[in-house]
C-alpha positions as CSV (number, residue, x, y, z in Angstrom):
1,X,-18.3,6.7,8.3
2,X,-16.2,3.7,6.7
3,X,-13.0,4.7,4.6
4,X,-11.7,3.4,1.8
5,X,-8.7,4.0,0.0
6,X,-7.5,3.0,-3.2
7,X,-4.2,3.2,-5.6
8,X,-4.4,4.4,-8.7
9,X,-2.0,4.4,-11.5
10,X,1.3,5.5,-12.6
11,X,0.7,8.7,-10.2
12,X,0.0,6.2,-7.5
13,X,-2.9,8.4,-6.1
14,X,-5.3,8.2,-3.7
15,X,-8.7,7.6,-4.4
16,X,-11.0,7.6,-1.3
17,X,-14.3,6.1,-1.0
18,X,-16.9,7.2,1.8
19,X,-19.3,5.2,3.4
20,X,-22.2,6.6,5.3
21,X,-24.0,4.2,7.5
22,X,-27.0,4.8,5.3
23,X,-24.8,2.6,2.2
24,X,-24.8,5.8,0.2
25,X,-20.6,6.9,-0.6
26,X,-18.8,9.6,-2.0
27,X,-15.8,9.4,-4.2
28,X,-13.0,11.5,-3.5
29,X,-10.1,12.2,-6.4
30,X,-11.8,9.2,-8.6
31,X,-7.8,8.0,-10.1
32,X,-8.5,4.9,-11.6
33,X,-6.9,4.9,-15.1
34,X,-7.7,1.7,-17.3
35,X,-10.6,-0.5,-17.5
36,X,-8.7,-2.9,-14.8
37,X,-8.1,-0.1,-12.0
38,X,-12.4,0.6,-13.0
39,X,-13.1,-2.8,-12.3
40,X,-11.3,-2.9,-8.8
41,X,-13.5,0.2,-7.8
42,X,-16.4,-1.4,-8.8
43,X,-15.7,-4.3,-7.1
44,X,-15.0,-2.9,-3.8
45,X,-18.7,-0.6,-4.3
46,X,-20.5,-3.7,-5.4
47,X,-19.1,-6.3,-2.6
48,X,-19.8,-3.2,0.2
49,X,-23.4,-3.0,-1.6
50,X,-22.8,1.1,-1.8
51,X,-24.9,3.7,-3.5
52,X,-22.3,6.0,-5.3
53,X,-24.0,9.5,-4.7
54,X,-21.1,12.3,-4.8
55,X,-18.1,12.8,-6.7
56,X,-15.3,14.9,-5.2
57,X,-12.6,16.6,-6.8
58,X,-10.0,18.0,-4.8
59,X,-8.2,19.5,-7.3
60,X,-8.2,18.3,-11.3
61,X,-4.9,17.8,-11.9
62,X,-5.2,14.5,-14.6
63,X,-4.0,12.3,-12.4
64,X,-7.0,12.5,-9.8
65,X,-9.8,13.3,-12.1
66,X,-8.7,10.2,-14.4
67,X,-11.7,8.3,-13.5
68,X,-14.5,11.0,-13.9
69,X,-16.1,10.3,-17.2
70,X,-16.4,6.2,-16.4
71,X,-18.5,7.3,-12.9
72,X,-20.4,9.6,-14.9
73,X,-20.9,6.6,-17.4
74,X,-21.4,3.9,-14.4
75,X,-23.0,5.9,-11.7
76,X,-24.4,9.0,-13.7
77,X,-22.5,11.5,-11.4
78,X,-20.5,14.3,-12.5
79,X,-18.0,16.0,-10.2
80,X,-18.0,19.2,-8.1
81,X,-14.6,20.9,-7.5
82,X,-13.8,24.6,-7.1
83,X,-14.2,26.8,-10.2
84,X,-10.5,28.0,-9.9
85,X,-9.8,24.5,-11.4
86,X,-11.9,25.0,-14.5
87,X,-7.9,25.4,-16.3
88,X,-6.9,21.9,-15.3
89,X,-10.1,20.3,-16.0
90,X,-10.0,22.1,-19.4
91,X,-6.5,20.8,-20.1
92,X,-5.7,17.8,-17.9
93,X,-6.5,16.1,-21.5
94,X,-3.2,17.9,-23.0
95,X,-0.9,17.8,-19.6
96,X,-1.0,13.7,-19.4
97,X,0.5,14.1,-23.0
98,X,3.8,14.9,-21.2
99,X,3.7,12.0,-18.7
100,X,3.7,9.6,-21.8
101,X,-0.3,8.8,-21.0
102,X,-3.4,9.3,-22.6
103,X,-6.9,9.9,-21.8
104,X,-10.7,11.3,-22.5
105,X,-11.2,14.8,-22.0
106,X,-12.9,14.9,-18.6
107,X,-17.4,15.7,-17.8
108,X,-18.0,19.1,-17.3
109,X,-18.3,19.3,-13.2
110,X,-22.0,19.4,-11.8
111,X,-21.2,22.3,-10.2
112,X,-18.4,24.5,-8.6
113,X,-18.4,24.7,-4.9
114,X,-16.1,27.3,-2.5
115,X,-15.1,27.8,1.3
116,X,-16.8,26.0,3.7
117,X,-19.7,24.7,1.8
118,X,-21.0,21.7,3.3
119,X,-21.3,18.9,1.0
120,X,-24.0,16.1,2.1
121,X,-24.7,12.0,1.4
122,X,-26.5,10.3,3.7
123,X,-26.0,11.6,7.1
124,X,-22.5,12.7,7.1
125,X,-21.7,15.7,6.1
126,X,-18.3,17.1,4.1
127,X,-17.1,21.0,4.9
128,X,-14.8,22.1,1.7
129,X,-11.7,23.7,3.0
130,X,-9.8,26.3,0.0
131,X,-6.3,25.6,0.5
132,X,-4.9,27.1,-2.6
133,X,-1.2,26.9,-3.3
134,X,-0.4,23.7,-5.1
135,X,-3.3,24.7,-7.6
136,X,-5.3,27.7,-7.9
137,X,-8.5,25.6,-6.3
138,X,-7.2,23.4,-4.3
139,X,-9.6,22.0,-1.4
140,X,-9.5,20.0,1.2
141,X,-12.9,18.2,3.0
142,X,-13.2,18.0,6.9
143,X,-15.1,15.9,8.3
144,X,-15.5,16.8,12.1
145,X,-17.9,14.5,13.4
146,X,-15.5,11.7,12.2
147,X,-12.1,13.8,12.7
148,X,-10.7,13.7,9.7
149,X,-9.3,15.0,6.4
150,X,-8.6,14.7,3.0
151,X,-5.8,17.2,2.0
152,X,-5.3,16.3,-1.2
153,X,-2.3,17.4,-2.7
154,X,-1.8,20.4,-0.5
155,X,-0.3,18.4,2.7
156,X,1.0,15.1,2.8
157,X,2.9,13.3,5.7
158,X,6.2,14.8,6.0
159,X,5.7,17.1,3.1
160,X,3.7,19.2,1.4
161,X,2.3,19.7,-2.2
162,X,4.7,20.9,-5.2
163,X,3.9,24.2,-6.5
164,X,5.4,24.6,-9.9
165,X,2.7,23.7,-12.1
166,X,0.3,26.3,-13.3
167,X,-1.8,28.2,-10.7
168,X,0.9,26.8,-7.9
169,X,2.4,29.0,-5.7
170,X,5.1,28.1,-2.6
171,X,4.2,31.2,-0.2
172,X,0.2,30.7,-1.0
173,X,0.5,27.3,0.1
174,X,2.2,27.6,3.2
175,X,-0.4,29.8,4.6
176,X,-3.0,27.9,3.1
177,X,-1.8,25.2,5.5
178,X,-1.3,27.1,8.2
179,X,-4.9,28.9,8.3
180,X,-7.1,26.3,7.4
181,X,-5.1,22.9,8.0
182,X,-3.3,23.5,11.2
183,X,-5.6,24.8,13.5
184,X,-7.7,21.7,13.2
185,X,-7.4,19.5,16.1
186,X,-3.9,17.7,16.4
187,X,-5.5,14.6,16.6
188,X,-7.4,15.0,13.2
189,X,-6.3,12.0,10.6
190,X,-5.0,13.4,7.7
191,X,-5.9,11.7,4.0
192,X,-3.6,12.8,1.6
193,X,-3.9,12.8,-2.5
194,X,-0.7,10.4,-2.2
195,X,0.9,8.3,0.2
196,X,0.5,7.7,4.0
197,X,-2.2,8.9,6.6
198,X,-1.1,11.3,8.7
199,X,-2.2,13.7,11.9
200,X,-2.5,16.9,12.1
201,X,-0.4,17.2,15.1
202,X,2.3,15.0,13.2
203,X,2.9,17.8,10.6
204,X,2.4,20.4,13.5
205,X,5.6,18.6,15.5
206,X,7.9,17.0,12.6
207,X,6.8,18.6,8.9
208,X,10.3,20.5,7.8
209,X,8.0,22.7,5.6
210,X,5.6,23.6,8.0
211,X,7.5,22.8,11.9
């Protein structure tokens, strides 16, 4: 599997995009705001000659489901996330109101999915991870065949997810981390919804929240 990664507007999030030696991807947190950001994930699927066949969410606050209704426009996908987020998919429309930004009111998802359901595009395959705590359905997807994961919001390199927005919770978090994240190998590379990769084994040794 090839990885991608992308930065997406004001929120400076991470969209990911997966390729499976087959050409067929999957999107991770699609971020892209305006018809520019669109055009630059476009280009990077068209010049790869991909076949956009999954769309991730791992959570849906607005600034990582921005891009869902142009790939259900371009590429006729909708996205699967974890029912919990049904609240921030409903309202991420009226929450970007508050950053000063605007957008569409996102698809309806294709379909909810929960712990550890494997999630499939060409011959890799994508185990959903709940790690609840910086929203109520949060997820992260572990890849173990290629060592790696993509946290989203929940851990980030030398930090963690904030847990003050609706469905957040500090102490939820924590062990979210610590009972699904940290017993992965310490030499799994960590994707995060913003910023740097990381290592599992990184967070394990120098995280303040989590050390």
């Amino acid at each position: 599997m090839e990885i991608f990664k992308l930065v997406f507007s004001a929120f400076r999030e991470n969209t990911y995009i997966l390729k499976d030696k087959s050409g067929d991807c999957a999107i991770i947190d699609c971020g892209c705001y305006d018809r520019v950001e669109f055009a630059e994930l476009t280009d990077l699927i068209e010049s790869e000659n991909l076949n956009p066949v999954l769309l991730l969410n791992t959570h849906c606050h607005p600034d990582h489901v921005f891009g869902n209704r142009f790939i259900l426009e371009k590429y006729n996908l909708k996205t699967f996330c974890n029912k919990s987020e049904e609240y921030n998919l409903r309202n991420a429309e009226r929450d970007v109101k508050l950053f000063g930004l605007s957008m569409d009111t996102p698809p309806e998802p294709a379909g909810f999915i929960s712990d550890n359901k494997i999630m499939i595009f060409g011959t890799t395959e994508l185990i959903a991870l709940e790690v609840p705590g910086h929203s109520a359905g949060s997820l992260a997807f572990y890849s173990e065949k290629n060592n790696c994961l993509f946290s989203g919001d929940a851990l980030f390199a030398g930090c963690i997810g904030r847990t003050d927005l609706p469905g957040g919770n500090y102490d939820i978090l924590i062990k979210s981390i610590q009972q699904k994240l940290l017993v992965l190998s310490p030499s799994t590379v960590v994707y995060p919804g913003h910023g740097s990769a990381t290592t599992i084994g990184d967070e394990i040794r120098s995280n303040p929240y989590i050390s």
